[in-house]
Structures are given as structure tokens and as C-alpha cells.
DSSP file (Angstrom, degrees, kcal/mol; ACC not computed):
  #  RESIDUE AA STRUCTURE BP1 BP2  ACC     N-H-->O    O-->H-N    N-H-->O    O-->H-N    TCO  KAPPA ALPHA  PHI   PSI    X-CA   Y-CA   Z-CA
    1    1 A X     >        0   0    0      0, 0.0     4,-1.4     0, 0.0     5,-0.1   0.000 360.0 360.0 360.0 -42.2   93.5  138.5  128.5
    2    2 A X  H  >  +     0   0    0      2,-0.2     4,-0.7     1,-0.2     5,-0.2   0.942 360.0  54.7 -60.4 -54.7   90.1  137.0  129.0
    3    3 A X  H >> S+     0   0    0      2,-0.2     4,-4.0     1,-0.2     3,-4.0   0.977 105.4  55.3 -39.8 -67.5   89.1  140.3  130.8
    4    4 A X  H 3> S+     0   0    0      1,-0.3     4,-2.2     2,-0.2    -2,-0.2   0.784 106.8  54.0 -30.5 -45.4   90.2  142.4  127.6
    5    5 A X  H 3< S+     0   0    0     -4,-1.4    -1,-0.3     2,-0.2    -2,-0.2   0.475 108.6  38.7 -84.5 -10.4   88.2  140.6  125.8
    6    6 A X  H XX S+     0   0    0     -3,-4.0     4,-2.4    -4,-0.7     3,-2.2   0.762 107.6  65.7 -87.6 -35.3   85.1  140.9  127.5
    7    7 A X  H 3X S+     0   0    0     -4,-4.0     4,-1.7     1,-0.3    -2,-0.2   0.826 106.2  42.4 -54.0 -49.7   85.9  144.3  128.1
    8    8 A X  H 3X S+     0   0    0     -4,-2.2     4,-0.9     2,-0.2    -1,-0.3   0.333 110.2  58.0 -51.0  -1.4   85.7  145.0  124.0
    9    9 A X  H <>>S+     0   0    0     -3,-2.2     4,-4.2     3,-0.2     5,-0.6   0.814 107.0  52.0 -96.2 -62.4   82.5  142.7  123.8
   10   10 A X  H  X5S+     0   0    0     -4,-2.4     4,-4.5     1,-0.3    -2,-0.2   0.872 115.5  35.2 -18.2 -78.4   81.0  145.2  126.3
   11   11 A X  H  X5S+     0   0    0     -4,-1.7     4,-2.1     1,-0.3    -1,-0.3   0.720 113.0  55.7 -72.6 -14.6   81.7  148.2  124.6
   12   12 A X  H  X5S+     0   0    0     -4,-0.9     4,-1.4     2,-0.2    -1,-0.3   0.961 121.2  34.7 -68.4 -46.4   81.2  146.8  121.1
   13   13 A X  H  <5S+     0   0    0     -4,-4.2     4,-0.3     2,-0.2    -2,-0.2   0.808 119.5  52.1 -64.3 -16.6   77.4  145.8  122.7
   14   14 A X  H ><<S+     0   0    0     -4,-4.5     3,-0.9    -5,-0.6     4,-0.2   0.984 111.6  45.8 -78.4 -72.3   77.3  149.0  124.8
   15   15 A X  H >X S+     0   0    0     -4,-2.1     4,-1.0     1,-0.2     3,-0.6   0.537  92.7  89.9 -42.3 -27.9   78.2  151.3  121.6
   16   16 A X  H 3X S+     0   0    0     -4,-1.4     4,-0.8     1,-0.2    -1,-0.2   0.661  76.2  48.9 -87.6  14.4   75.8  149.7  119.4
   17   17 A X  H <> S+     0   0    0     -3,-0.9     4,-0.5    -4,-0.3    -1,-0.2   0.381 100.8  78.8-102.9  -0.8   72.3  151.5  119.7
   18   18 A X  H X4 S+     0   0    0     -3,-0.6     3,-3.2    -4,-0.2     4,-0.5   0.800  96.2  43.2 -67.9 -96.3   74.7  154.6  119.2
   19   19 A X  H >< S+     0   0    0     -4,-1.0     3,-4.5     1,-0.3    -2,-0.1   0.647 101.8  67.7  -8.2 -72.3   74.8  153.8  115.5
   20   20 A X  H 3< S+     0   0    0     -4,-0.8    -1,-0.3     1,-0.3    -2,-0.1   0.615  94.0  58.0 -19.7 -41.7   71.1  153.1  115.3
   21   21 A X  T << S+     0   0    0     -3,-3.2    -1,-0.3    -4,-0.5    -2,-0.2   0.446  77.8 120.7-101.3  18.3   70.1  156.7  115.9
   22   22 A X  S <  S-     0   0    0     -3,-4.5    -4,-0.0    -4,-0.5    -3,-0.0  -0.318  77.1 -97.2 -46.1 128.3   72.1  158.0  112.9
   23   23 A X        -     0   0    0     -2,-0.1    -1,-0.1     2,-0.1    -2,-0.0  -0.161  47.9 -89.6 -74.5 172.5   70.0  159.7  110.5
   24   24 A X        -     0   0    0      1,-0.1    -3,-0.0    -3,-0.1     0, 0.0  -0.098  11.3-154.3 -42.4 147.1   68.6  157.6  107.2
   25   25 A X        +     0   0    0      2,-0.0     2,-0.1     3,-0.0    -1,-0.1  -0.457  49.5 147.0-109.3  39.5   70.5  157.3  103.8
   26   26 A X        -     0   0    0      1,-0.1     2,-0.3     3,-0.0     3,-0.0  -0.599  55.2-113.7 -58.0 156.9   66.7  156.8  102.3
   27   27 A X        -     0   0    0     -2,-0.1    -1,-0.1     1,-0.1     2,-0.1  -0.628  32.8 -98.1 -71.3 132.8   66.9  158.4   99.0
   28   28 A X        -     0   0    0     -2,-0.3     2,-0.1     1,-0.1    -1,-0.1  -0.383  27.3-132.0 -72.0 149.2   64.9  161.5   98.3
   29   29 A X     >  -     0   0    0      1,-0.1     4,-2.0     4,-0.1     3,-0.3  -0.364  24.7-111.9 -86.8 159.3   61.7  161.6   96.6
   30   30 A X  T  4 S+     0   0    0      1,-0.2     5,-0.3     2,-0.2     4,-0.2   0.899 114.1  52.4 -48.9 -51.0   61.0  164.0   93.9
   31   31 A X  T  > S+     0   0    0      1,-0.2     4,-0.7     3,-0.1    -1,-0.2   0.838  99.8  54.5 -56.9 -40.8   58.8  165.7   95.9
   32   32 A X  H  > S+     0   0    0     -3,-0.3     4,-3.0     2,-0.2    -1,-0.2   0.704 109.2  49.8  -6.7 -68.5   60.7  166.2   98.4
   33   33 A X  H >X S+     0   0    0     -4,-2.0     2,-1.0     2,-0.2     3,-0.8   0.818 113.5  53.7 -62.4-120.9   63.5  168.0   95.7
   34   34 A X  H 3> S+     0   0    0      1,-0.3     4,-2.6     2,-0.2     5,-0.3   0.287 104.2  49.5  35.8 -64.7   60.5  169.9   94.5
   35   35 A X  H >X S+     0   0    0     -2,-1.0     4,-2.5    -4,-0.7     3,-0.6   0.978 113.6  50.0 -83.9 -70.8   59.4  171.3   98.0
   36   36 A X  H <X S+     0   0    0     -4,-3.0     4,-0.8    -3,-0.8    -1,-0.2   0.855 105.3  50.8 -56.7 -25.5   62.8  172.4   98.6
   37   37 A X  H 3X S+     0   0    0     -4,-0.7     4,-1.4     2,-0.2    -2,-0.2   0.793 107.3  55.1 -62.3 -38.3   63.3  174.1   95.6
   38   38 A X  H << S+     0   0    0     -4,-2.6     4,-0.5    -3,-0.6    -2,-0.2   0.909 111.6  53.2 -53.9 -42.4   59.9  176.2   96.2
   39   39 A X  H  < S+     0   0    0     -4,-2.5     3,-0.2     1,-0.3     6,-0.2   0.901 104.9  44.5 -68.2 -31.4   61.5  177.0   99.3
   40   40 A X  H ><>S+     0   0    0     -4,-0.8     5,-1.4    -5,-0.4     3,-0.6   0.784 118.4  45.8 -95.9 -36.4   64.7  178.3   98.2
   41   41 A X  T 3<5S+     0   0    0     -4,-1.4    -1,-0.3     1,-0.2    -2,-0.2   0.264 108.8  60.3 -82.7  -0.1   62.8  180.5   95.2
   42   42 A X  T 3 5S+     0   0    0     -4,-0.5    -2,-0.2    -3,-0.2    -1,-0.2   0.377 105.2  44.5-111.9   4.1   60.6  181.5   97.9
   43   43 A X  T < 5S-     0   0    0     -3,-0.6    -2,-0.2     2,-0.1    -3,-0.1   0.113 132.2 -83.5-134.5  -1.1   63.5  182.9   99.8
   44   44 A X  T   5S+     0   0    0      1,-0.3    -3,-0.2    21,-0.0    -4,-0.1   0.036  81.3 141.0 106.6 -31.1   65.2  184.9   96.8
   45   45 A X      < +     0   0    0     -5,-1.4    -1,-0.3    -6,-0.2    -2,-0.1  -0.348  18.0 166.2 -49.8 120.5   67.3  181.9   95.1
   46   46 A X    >   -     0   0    0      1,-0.1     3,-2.5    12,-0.0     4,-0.2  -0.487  18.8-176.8-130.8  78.1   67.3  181.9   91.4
   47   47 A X  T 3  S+     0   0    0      1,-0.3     3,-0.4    -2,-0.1     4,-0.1   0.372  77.7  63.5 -52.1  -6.4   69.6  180.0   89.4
   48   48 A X  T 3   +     0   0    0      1,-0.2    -1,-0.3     2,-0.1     0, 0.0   0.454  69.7  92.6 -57.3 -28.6   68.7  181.1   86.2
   49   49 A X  S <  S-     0   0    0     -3,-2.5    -1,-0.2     1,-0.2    -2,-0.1   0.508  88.5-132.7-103.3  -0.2   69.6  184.5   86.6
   50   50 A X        +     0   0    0     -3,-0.4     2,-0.8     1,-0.2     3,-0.2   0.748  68.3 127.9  81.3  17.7   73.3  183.6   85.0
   51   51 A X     >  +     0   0    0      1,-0.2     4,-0.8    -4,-0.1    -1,-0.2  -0.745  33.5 162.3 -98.7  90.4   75.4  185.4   87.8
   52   52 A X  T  4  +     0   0    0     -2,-0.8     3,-0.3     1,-0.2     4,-0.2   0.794  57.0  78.2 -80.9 -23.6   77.7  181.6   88.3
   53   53 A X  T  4 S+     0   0    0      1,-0.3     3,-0.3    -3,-0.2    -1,-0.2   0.928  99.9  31.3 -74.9 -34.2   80.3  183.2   89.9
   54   54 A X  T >> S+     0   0    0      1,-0.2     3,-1.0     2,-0.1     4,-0.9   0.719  77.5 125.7 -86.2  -6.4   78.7  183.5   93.2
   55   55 A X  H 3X S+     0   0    0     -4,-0.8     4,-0.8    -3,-0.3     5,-0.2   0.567  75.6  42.4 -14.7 -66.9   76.8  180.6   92.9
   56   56 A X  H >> S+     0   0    0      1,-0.3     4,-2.7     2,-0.3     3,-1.1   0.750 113.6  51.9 -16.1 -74.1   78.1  179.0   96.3
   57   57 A X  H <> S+     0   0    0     -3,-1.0     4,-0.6     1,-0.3    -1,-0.3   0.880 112.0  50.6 -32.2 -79.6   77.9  182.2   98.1
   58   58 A X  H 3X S+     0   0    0     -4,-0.9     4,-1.2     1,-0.3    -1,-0.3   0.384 111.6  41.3 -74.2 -13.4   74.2  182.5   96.9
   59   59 A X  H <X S+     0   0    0     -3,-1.1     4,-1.5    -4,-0.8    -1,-0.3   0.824 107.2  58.3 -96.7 -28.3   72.9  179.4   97.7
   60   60 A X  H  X S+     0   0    0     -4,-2.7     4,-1.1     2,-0.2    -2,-0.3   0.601 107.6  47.4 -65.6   6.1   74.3  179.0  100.8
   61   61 A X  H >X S+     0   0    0     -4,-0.6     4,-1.2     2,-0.2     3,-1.1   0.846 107.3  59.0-106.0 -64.8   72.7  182.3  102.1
   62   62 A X  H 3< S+     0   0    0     -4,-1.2    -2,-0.2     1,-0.2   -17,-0.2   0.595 104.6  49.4 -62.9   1.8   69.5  181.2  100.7
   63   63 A X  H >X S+     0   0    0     -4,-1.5     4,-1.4     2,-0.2     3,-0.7   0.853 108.7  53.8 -44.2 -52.5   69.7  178.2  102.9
   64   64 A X  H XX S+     0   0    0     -4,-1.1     4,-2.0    -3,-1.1     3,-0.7   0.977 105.5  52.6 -39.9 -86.8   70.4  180.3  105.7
   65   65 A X  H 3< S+     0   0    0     -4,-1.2     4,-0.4     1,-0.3    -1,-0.3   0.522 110.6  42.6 -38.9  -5.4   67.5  182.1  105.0
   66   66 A X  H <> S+     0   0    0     -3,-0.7     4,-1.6    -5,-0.3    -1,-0.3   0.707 115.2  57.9-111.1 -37.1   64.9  178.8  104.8
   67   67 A X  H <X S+     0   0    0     -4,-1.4     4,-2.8    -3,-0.7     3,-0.3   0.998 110.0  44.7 -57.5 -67.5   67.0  177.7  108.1
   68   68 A X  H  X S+     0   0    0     -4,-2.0     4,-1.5     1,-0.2     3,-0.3   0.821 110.6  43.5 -19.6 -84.9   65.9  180.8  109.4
   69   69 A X  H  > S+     0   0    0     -4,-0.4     4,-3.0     2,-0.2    -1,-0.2   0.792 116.2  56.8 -52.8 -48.4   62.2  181.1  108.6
   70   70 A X  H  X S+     0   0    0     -4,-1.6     4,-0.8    -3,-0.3    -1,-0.2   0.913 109.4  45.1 -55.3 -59.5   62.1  176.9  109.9
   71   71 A X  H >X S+     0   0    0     -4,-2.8     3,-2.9    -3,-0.3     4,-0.7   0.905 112.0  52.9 -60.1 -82.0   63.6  177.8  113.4
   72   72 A X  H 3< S+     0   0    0     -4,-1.5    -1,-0.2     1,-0.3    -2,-0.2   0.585 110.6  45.3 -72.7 -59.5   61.2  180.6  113.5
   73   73 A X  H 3< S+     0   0    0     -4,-3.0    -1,-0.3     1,-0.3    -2,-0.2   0.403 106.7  56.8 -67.9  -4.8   58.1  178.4  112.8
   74   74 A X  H << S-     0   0    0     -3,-2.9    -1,-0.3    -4,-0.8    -2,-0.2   0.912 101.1-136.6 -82.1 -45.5   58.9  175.9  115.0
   75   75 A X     <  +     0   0    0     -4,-0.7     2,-0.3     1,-0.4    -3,-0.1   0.021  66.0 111.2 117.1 -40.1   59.1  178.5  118.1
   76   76 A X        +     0   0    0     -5,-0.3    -1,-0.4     0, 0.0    -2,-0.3  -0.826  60.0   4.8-100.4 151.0   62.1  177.0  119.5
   77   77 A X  S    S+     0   0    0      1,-0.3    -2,-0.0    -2,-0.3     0, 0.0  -0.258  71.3  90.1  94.9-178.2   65.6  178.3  119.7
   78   78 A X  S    S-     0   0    0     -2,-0.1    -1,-0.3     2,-0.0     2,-0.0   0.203  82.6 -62.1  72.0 171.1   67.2  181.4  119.0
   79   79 A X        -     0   0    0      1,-0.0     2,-0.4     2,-0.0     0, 0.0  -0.375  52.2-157.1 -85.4 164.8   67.6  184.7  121.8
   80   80 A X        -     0   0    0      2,-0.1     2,-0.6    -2,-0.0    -2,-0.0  -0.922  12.7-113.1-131.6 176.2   64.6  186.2  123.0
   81   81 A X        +     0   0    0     -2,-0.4     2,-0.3     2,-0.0    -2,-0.0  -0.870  68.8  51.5 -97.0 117.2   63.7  189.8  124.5
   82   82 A X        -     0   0    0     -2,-0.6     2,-0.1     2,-0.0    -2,-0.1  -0.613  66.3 -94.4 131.6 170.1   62.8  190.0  127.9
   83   83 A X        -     0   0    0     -2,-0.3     2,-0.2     0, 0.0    -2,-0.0  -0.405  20.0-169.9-125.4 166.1   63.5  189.2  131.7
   84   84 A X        -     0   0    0     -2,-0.1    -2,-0.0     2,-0.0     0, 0.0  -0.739  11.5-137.9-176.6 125.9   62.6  186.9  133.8
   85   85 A X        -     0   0    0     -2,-0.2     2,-0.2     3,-0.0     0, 0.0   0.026  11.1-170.5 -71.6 171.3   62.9  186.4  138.0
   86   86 A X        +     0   0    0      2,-0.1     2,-0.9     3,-0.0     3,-0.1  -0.872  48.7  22.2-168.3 143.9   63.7  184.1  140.4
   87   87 A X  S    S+     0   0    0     -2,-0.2    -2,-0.0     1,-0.0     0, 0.0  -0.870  94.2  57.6 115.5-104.9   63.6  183.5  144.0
   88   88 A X  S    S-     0   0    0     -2,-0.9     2,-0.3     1,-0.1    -2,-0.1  -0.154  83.0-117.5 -76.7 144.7   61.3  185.7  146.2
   89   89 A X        -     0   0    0      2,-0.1    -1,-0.1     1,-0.1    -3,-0.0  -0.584   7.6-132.2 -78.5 146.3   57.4  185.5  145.2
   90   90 A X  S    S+     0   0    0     -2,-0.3    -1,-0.1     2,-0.0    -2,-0.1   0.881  86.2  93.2 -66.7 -19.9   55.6  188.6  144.0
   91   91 A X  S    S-     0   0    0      1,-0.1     2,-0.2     4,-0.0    -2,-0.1  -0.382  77.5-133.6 -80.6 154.6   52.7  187.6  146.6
   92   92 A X    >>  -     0   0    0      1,-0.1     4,-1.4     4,-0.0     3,-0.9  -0.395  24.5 -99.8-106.4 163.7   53.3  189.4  149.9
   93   93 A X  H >> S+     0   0    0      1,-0.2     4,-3.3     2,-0.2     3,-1.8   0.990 123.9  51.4 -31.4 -68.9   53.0  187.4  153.6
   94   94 A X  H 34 S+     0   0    0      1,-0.3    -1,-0.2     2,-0.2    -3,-0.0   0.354 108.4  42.9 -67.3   9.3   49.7  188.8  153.9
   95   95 A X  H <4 S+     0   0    0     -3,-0.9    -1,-0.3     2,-0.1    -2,-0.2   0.620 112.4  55.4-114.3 -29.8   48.3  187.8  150.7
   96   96 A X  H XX S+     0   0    0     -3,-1.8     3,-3.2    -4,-1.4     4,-2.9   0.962 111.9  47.3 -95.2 -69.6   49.9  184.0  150.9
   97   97 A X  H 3X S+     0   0    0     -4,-3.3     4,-1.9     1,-0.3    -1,-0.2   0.886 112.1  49.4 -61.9 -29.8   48.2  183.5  154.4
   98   98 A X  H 34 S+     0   0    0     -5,-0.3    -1,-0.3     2,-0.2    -2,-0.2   0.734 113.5  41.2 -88.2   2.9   45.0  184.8  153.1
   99   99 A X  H <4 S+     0   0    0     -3,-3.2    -2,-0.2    -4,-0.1    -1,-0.2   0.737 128.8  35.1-104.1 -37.7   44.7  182.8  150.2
  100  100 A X  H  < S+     0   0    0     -4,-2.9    -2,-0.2    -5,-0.1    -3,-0.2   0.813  99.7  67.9 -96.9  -3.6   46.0  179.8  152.2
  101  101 A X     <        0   0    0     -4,-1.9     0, 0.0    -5,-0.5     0, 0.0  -0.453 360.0 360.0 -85.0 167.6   45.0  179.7  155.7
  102  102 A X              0   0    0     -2,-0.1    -1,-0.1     0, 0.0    -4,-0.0   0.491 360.0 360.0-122.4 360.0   41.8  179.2  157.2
């Protein structure tokens, strides 16, 4: 019994810096709401334009579409074009001994 019970202490101390990197429930700023809304009209979203039935549809694609553009700007992720080797060096015998030997 004694064991069990350190054995939960553990994993409740072991498991708790898990929590920790959960993201914030700070509240958003107005600005914040602002900047994403530029983004989302800057991408085609326009709720005004009185079509409600797709609403859903329509924002979630213009999300998709700032997700997009975000990924892009960072540099990382997504497939890329283009090859890439491994193994044998392009440099020949005689070209590795003459750049290293003396």
C-alpha cells in the first residue's frame, strides 16, 4: 500500500510541469481582435456581404487561407521541390587527397 502511494505522488510530481506548458487563457486585447480581422479581409472574408448561409464554410476557408500565408512566412513546414543525396561525396579520391594531404 505504502508503495502505491508513493508511486501516485511520483506521477502526480512527475506529470506536473506537463500542465505548465499549456497555452494561456490571457484574454485578448482589442488589438489583437483588430489585427486579425485586417487579416481575414485581407484574405477575401467579408461579413457584410449578407450571403449567412455559408457563413461557417466562409470563414473557415479564410482562416485556412491566413494559416497558409503564416506557414509560408515563417519558412518552415509544408512539401518542398527538389532532391537531395546522401552517402558518397561528389569530390573524387584525387581531389580529397589534394585538398588534404601534404
Amino acid at each position: 500500500m505504502k508503495s502505491l502511494i508513493q508511486a501516485v505522488i511520483a506521477v502526480a510530481v512527475l506529470s506536473a510541469p506537463i500542465a505548465s506548458f499549456a497555452q494561456s487563457n490571457a484574454p485578448v486585447t482589442r488589438a489583437q481582435v483588430r489585427a486579425e480581422l485586417a487579416q481575414l479581409a485581407q484574405v477575401g472574408y467579408h461579413p457584410g456581404d449578407g450571403d449567412n448561409a455559408r457563413y461557417p464554410a466562409d470563414i473557415q476557408a479564410a482562416e485556412a487561407r491566413v494559416a497558409a500565408q503564416d506557414s509560408a512566412a515563417t519558412g518552415y513546414g509544408g512539401s518542398t521541390n527538389g532532391t537531395s543525396a546522401s552517402g558518397r561525396p561528389d569530390v573524387s579520391a584525387a581531389d580529397w587527397n589534394a585538398m588534404y594531404t601534404r
